[in-house]
N, C-alpha and C positions, 0 to 999 in steps of 0.2 A: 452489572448487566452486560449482556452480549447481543448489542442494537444488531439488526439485520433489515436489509433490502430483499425482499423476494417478488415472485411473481407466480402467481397462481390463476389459472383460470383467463390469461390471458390480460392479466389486471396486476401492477406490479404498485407496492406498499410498504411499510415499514412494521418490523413485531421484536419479539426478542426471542432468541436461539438459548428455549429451555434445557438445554441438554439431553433432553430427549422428544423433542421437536419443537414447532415454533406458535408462539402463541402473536396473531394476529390484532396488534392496537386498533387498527381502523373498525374491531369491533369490541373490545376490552374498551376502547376512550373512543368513540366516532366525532369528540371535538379537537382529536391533535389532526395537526396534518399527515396525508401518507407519504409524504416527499421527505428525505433526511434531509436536505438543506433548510427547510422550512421549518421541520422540528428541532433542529438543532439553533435557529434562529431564538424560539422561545426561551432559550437556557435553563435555567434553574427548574423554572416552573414544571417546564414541557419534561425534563428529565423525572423529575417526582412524583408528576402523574402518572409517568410508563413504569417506575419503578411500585409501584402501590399495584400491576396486574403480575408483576413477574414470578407469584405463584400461583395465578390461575392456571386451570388447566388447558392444555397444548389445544391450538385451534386445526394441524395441521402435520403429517408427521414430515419430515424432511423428507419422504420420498414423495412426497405429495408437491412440492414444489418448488422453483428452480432459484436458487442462490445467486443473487448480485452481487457488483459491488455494491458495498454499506451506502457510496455517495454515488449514484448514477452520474451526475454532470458536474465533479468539486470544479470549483473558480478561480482555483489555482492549484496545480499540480509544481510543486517546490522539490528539489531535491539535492543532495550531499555529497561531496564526491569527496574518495581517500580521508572516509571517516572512521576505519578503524585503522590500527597501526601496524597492521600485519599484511592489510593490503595495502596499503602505502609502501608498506618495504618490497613486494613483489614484484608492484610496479614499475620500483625505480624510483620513484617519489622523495620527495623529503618530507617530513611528517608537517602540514599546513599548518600556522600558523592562526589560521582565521578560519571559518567554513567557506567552502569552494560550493559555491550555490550556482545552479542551474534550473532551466526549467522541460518539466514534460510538457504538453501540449495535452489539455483537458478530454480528446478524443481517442489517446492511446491509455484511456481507464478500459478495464477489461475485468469480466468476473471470475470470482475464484479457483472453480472449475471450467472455467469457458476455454476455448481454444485460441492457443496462442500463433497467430500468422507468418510465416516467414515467404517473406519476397524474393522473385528470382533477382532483383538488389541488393537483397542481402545476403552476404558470402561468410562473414564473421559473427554472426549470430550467438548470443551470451547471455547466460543471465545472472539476478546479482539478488539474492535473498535480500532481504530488508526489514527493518520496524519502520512501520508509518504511522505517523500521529495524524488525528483529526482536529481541525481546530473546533470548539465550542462556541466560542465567543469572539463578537467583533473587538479588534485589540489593537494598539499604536504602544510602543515605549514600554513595551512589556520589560521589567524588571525578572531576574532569572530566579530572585525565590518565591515572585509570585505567577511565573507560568503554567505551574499546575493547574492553575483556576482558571486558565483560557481553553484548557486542554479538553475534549469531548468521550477520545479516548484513543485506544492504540490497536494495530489490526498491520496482518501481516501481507507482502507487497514483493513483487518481481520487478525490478529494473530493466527491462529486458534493454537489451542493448545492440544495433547493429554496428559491431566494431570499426571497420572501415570506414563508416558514413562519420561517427564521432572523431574521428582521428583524424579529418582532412582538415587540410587549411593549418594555419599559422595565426591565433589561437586556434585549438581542436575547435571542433564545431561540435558542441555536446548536444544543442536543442535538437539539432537535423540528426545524431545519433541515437538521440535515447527518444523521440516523440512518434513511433513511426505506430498506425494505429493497433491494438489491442496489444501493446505492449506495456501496459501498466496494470496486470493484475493485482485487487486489493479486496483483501478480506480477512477469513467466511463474516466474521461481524467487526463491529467496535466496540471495543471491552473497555467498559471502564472501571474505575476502583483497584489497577494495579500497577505496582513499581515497576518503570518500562525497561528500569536499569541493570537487571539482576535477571534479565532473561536467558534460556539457551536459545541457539538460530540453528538452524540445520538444514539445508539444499543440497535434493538428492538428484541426480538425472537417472533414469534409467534402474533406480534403488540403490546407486554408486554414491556413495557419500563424498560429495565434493568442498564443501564450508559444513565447519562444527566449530562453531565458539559462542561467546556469550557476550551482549551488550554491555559488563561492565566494560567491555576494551576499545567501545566509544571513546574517539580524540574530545568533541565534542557531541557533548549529552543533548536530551531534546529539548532542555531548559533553556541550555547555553544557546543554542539554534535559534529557539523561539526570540529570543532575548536580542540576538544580533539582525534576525528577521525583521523585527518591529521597529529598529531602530530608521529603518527606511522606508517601509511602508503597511501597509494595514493588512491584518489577516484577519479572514470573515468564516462566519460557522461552516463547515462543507470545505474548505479548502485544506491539502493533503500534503505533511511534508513526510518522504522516501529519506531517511538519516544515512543512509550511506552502507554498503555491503564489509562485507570480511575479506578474509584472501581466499581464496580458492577457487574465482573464478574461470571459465574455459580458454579465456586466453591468454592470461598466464602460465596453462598448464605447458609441458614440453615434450611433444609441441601441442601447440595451441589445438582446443579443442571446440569446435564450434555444435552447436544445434543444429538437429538435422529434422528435415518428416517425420514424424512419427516419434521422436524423443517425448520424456517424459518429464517434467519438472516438479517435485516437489519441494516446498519450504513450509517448514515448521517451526513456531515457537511459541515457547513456554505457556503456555496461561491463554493464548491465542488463537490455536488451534492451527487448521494448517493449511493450503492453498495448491490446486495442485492444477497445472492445464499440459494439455499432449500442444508438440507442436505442428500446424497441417501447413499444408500448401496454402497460401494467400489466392482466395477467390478471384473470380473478373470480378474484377469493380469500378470499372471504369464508368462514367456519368451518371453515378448510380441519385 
């Protein structure tokens, strides 16, 4: 299935993205919730009854309404850093040892097509294609061959990054770098029922191909992740780990190439589908 967040009519709910538009649960089952955290809270159950409408017919065509993220508000936004090997050798890096976990801040979730902000603070502006997993189930001491069962499913994610801000201080300061708000686009849906490890990634700016590889080149996998996660603390339905980008990002390039107004970001993969926002000027928003 391919769960989706939308908003329609000024009313925003959960359906699933039949491939040729979106068939609305809150009238297919009006006893699940329309919140994903909520439905994802019921597990097994709440899955098998969305799964019994997934060939009814489309409540909705995708021009009819406007795509979220899958999790409007996750309760933990997790993320990966120099998780593939190729961007670890760009960077300079030594290939980790362990995963290098940090966190985004739950406000810089942002939708798949929505527009992505850049501040007149931010100078080094980046972004970093990704696989995000959703967690399904409340989980502690997750063991790595049985993470799949915690798993809700997989959906494709921008890291965006404003370089400077992550890069100060002595350690970087990652949270103040990668949390700045709508900086975590996640979607179009969450797919479940596929091997997250055998995916192609592809992040275009501008239709310029900047990363093109493929998730088996994970240092660490989303099992391994999970598994080292839970060793420390609890992951609940609705919460979103970012596994870490490729090489090709902007500020590696030579020279360094940052986002500007009006650039375009797409990321695509495999089985996933694909996530695309322009980036504008960051509104007044002060005391908003």
């Amino acid at each position: 299935m391919r769960l989706v967040t939308f908003t329609e009519n000024n009313r925003s709910r959960i359906g699933i993205d039949s491939g040729t538009g979106i068939i609305d649960l809150s009238t297919a089952n009006p006893d699940l919730p329309e919140q994903m955290t909520a439905f994802l809270s019921l597990g097994d159950e709440a899955m098998e009854a969305a799964a019994k409408h997934a060939e009814r017919d489309d409540d909705f065509t995708l021009a009819d309404v406007h795509l979220e993220s899958p999790v409007l508000r996750p309760g933990k936004i997790l993320a990966i850093g120099l998780n593939y090997r190729a961007h670890a050798e760009e960077s300079g890096m030594d290939i980790p040892k362990t995963p290098l976990v940090f966190t985004k801040q739950n406000t810089s979730i942002n939708g798949p097509y929505d527009p992505v902000h850049k501040s007149n603070h931010a100078r080094m502006l980046d972004y970093e294609g990704e696989l995000a997993v959703v967690i399904g189930k409340k989980c502690r001491h997750v063991p790595k061959e049985k993470a799949a069962q915690v798993v809700a499913g997989y959906a494709v994610s921008n890291d965006v990054s404003v370089r400077e801000w992550q890069m100060r201080g002595t350690p970087a300061q990652f949270t103040m770098g990668k949390s700045w708000d709508t900086h975590c686009p996640l979607g179009p849906a969450i797919v479940t029922d596929i091997d997250p490890h055998v995916l192609n990634l592809t992040t275009q700016v501008n239709g310029d191909v900047r990363q093109d590889t493929n998730t088996n080149d994970l240092i660490f996998d989303c099992f391994d992740i999970i598994e080292y996660l839970t060793t420390a603390f609890t992951l609940e339905p609705g919460d979103v780990i970012v596994t870490g980008t490729p090489s090709g990002v902007g500020m590696a390039m030579k020279p360094p190439s940052a986002l500007e107004v009006g650039d375009v970001v797409r990321i695509e993969i495999e089985g996933l589908g694909h996530i695309e926002n322009e980036i504008v000027a960051e509104p007044d928003l002060a005391f908003r």
